[in-house]
C-alpha positions in Angstrom: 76.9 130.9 113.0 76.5 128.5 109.8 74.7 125.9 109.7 75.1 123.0 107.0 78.3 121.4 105.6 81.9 122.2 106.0 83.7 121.3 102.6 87.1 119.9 103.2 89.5 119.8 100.0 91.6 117.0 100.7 93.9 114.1 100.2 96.9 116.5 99.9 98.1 114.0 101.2 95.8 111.4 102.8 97.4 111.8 105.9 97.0 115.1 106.5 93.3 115.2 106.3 92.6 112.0 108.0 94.7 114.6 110.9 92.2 117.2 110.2 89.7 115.8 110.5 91.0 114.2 113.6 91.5 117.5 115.3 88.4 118.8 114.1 85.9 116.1 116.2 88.5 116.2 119.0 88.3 120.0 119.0 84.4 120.8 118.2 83.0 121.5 121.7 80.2 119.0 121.9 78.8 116.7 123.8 76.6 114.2 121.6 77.2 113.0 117.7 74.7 115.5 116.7 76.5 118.8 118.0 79.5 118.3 115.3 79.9 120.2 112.3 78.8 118.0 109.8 81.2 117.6 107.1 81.7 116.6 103.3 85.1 115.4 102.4 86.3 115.1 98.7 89.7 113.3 98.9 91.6 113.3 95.5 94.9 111.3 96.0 95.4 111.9 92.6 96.2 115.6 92.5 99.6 116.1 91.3 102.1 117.0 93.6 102.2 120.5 94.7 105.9 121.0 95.3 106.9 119.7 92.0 104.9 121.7 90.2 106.0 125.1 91.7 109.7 123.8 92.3 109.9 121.9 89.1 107.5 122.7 86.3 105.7 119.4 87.3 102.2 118.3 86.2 99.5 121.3 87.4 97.0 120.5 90.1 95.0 123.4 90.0 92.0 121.6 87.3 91.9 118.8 90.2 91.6 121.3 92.6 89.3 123.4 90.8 87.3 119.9 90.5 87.2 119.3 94.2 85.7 123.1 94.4 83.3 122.9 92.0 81.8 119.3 93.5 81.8 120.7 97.1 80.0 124.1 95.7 77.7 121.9 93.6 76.5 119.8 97.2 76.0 123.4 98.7 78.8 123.9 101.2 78.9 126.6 103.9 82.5 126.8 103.6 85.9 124.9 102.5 88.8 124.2 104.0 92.2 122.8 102.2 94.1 120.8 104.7 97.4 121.4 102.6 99.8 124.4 103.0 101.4 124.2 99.4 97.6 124.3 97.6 97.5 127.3 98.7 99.6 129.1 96.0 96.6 128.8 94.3 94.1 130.2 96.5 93.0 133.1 94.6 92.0 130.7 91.5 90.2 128.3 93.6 88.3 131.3 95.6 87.3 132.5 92.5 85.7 129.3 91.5 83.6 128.9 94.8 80.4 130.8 96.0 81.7 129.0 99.3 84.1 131.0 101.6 87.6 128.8 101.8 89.3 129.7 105.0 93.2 130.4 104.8 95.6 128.2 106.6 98.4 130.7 106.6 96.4 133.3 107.8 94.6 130.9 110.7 98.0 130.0 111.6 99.6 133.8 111.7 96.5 134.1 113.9 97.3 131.3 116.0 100.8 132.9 116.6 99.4 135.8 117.9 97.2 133.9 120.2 99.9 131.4 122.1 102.6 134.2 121.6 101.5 137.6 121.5 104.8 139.1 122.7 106.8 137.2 119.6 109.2 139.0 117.1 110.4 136.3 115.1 108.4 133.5 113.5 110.3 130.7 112.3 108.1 128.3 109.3 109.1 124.2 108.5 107.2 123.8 105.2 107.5 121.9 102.0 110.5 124.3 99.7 107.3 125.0 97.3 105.4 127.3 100.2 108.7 128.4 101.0 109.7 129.7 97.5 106.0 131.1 97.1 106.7 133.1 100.0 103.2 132.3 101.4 104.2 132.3 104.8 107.0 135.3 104.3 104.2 138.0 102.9 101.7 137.4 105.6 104.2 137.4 108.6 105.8 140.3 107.3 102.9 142.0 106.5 102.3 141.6 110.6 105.3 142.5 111.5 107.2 139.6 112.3 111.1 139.1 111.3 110.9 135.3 109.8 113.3 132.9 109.8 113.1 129.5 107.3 115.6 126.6 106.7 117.9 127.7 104.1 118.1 126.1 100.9 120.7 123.6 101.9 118.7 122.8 104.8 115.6 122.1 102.4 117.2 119.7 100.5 119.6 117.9 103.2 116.9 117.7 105.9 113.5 118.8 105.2 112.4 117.9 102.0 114.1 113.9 102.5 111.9 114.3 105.9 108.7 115.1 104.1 108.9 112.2 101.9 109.7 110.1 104.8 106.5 111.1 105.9 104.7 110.0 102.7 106.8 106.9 102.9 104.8 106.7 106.5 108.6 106.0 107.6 108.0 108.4 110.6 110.8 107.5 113.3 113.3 108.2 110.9 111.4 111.6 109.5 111.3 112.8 113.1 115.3 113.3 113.8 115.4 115.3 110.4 112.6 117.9 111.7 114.5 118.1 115.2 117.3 119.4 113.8 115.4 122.0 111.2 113.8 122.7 114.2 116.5 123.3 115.7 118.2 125.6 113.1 115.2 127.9 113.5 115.7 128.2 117.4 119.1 129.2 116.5 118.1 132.0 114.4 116.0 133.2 116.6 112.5 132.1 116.3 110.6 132.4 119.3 107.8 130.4 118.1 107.5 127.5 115.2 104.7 127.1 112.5 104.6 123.8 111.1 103.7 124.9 108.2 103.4 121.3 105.9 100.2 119.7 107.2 102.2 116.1 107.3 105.1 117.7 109.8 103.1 117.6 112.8 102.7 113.9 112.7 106.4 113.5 113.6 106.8 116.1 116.1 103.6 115.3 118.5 105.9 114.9 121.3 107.2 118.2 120.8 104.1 119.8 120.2 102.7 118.2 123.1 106.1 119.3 125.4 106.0 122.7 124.4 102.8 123.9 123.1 103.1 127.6 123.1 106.2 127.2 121.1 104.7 125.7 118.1 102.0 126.6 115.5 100.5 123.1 113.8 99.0 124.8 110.6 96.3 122.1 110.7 95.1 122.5 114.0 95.1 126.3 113.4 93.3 125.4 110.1 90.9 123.5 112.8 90.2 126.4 115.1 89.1 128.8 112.0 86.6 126.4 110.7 85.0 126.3 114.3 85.4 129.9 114.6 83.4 130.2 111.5 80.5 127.2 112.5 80.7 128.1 116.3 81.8 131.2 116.9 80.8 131.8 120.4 83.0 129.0 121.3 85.9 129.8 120.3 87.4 132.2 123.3 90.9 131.7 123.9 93.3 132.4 126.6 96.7 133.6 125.4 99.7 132.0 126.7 103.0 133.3 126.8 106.0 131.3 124.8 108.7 129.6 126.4 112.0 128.9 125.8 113.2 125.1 124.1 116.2 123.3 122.6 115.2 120.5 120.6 116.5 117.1 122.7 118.0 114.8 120.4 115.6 111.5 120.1 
């Protein structure tokens, strides 16, 4: 068990890790203010845009995150988590920077699949086109075993990336139809279970997270349930469940 602070990398974007961080009180078992896992949150807004960088040659965020690492490390953390899928294409540099463990979303969520739907074959991932064209989610499914199914490029750019910014937008409602029917795309292929795999994406499908829990994989919650298993491991025992079937209702 570890005892002091967990680092949290965030504002990648804002929303996300006020979501974290959410989850992560909701989820800590304990019964008084003082049970928590005491946290320290650096928030830079200001960190370019991970998308456009590996999609478009944009501005690099890796010095800003590199500066979030080196502050956290520099205040003594126990460990860091980075409530943002598409950061995570540069994990390696920013684990090389810290004498703090960071714990790996796409790996706590491929763990969470195995967890709600041990009997799965096919994995289907909603994430920004940047994680997608890193293949951060592709190696590590495949590298299980899993056959993986993603939107196509079309899809990306007629439905999923205009939700995203929807998102950012905080224009919600309207982002929620354009998941349902990515969403749905997935099912079609295949996919037996769903990793939201953008950290802003759950926001507009918490109805169908909540309806059908064992069929989707909320990479922030997963991202959650590694940072307790690392602060309170003895709490952390979970029952499997097994997946059910779903067709995404049109809102």
């Amino acid at each position: 068990m570890k005892t002091g602070f967990l680092g949290i990398l965030g504002g990648m974007g804002p929303l996300a890790t006020a979501d974290f961080l959410r989850k992560l009180a909701k989820k800590t078992p304990a019964e008084v203010d003082q049970a928590h896992i005491p946290v320290l949150l650096y928030g830079d807004c200001t960190t370019p845009d991970r998308t456009a960088n590996l999609v478009a040659g944009g501005a690099s965020p890796l010095p800003k995150l590199l500066d979030g690492i080196r502050f956290l490390n520099q205040h003594r953390v126990q460990a860091i988590c980075v409530p943002c899928n598409s950061a995570h294409a540069w994990f390696e540099q920013m684990q090389a920077a810290s004498d703090a463990p960071l714990l790996h979303i796409v790996r706590a969520s491929a763990a969470q699949v195995r967890r709600k739907y041990p009997a799965a074959s096919c994995v289907g991932v909603l994430s920004t086109v940047g994680t997608y064209r890193m293949g951060l989610y592709s190696r590590t499914l495949q590298d299980l075993g899993y056959r993986v199914v993603t939107p196509t490029e079309a899809e990306f750019e007629t439905l999923v990336s205009p939700a995203i910014a929807m998102n950012k937008a905080n224009r919600w409602a309207e982002a929620g139809a354009y998941y349902d029917r990515a969403t749905q795309q997935l099912l079609d292929r295949g996919a037996e279970i769903i990793i939201l795999g953008c950290t802003e994406i759950p926001f507009c499908m918490e109805q169908q997270v909540r309806l059908h829990p064992t069929v989707f994989v909320d990479s922030n919650d997963a991202l959650v349930d590694a940072a307790i298993e690392c602060f309170m491991p003895a709490s952390t025992a979970t029952t499997a469940q097994a997946g059910t079937a779903l067709r995404i209702t049109t809102r």
